[in-house]
FIKOLZA-1660 file (N, C-alpha, C; in steps of 0.1 Angstrom, whole numbers, plus 5000, padded with zeros to 4 digits):
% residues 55
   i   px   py   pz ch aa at
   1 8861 1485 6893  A  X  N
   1 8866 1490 6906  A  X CA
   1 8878 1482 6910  A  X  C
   2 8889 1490 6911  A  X  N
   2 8900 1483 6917  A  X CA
   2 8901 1474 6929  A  X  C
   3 8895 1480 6936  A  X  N
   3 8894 1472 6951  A  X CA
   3 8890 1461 6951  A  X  C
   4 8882 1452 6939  A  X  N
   4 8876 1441 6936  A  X CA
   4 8882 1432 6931  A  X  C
   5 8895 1436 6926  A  X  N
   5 8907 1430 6918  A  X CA
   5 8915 1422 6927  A  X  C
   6 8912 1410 6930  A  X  N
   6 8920 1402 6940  A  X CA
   6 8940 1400 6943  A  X  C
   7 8935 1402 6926  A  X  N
   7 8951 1399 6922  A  X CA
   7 8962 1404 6931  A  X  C
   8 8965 1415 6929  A  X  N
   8 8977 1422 6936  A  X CA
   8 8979 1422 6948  A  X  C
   9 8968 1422 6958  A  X  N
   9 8971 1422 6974  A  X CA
   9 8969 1403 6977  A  X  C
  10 8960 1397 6972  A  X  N
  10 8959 1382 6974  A  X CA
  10 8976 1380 6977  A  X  C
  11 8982 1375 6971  A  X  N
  11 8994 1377 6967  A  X CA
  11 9007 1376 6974  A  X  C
  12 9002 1391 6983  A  X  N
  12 9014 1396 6995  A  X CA
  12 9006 1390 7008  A  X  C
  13 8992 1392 7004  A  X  N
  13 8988 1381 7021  A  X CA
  13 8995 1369 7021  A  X  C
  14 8993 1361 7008  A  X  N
  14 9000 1345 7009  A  X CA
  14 9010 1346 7012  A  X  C
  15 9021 1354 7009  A  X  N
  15 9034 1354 7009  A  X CA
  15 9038 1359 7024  A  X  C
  16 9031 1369 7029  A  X  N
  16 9034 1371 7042  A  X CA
  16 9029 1364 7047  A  X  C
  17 9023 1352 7050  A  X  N
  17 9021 1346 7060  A  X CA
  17 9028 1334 7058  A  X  C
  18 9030 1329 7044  A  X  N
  18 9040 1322 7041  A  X CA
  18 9054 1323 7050  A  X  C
  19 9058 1335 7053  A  X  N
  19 9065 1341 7062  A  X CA
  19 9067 1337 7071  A  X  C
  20 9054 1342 7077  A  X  N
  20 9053 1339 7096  A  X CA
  20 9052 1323 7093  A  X  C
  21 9044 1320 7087  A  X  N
  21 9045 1304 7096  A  X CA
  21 9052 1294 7090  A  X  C
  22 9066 1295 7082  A  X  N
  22 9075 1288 7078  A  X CA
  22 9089 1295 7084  A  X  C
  23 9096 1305 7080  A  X  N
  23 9103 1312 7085  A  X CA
  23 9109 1316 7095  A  X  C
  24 9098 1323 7105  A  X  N
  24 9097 1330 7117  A  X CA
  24 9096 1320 7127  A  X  C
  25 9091 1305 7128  A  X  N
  25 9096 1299 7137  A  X CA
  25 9108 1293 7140  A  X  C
  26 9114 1292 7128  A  X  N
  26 9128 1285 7133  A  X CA
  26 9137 1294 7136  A  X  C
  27 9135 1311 7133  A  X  N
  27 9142 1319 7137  A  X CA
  27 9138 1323 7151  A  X  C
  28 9132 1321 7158  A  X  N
  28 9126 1320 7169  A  X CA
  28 9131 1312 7182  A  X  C
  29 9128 1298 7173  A  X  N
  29 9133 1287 7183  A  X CA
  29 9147 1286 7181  A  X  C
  30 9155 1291 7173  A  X  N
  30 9171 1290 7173  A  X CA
  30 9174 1302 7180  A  X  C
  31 9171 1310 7190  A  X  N
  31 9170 1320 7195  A  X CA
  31 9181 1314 7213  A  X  C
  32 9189 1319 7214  A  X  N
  32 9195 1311 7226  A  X CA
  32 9195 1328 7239  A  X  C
  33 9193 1322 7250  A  X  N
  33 9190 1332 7261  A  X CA
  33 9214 1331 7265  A  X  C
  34 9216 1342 7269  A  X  N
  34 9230 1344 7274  A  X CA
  34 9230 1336 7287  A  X  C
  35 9220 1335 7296  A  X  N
  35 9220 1335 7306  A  X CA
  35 9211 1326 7308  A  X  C
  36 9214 1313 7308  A  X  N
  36 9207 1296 7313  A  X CA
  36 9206 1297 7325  A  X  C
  37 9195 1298 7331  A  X  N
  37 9189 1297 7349  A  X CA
  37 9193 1282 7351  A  X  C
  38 9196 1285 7366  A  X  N
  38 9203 1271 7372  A  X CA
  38 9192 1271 7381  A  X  C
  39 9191 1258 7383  A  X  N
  39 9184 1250 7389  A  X CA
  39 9189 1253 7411  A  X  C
  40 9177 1260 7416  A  X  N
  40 9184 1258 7427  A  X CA
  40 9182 1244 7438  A  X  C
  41 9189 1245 7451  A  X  N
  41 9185 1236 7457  A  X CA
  41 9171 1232 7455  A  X  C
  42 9165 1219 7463  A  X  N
  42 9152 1217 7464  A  X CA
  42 9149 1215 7479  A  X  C
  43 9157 1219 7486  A  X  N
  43 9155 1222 7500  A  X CA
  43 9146 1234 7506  A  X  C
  44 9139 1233 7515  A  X  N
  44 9131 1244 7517  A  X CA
  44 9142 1250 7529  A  X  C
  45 9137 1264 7528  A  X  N
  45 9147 1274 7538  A  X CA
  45 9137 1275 7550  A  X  C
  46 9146 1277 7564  A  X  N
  46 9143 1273 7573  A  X CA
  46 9135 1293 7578  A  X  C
  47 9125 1296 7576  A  X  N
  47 9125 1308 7587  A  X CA
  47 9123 1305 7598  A  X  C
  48 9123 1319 7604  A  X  N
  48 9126 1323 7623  A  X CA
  48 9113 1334 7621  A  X  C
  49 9105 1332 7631  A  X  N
  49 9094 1344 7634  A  X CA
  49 9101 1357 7640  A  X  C
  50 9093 1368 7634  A  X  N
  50 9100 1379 7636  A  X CA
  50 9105 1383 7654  A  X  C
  51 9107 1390 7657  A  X  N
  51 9107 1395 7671  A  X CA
  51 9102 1410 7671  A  X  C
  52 9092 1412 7675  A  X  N
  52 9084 1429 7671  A  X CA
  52 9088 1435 7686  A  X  C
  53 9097 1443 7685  A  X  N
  53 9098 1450 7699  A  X CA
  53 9087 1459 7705  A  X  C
  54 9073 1460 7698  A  X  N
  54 9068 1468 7701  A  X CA
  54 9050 1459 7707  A  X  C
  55 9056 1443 7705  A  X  N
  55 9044 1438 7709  A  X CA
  55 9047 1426 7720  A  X  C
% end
């Protein structure tokens, strides 16, 4: 029975995952966003309670 035959598919598992976890992370983490978020103030903003004309 073929299916029993480890050989041929063993093989491509190793190698693909060989993949993912050698590979795929440094292409990942070398990955830069266009658009670096700035840090804003650390001041809190002042609200005003609404005015409900109807109460």
């Amino acid at each position: 029975m073929p299916q029993l035959n480890p050989e041929p598919w063993l093989t491509i598992l190793v190698f693909s995952w060989l993949m993912f976890l050698i590979l795929v992370p440094f292409k990942v983490l070398a990955h830069t966003f266009p658009n670096e978020h700035q840090a804003q103030n650390k001041k809190e903003s002042v609200t005003e309670p609404w005015n409900w004309p109807w109460h």
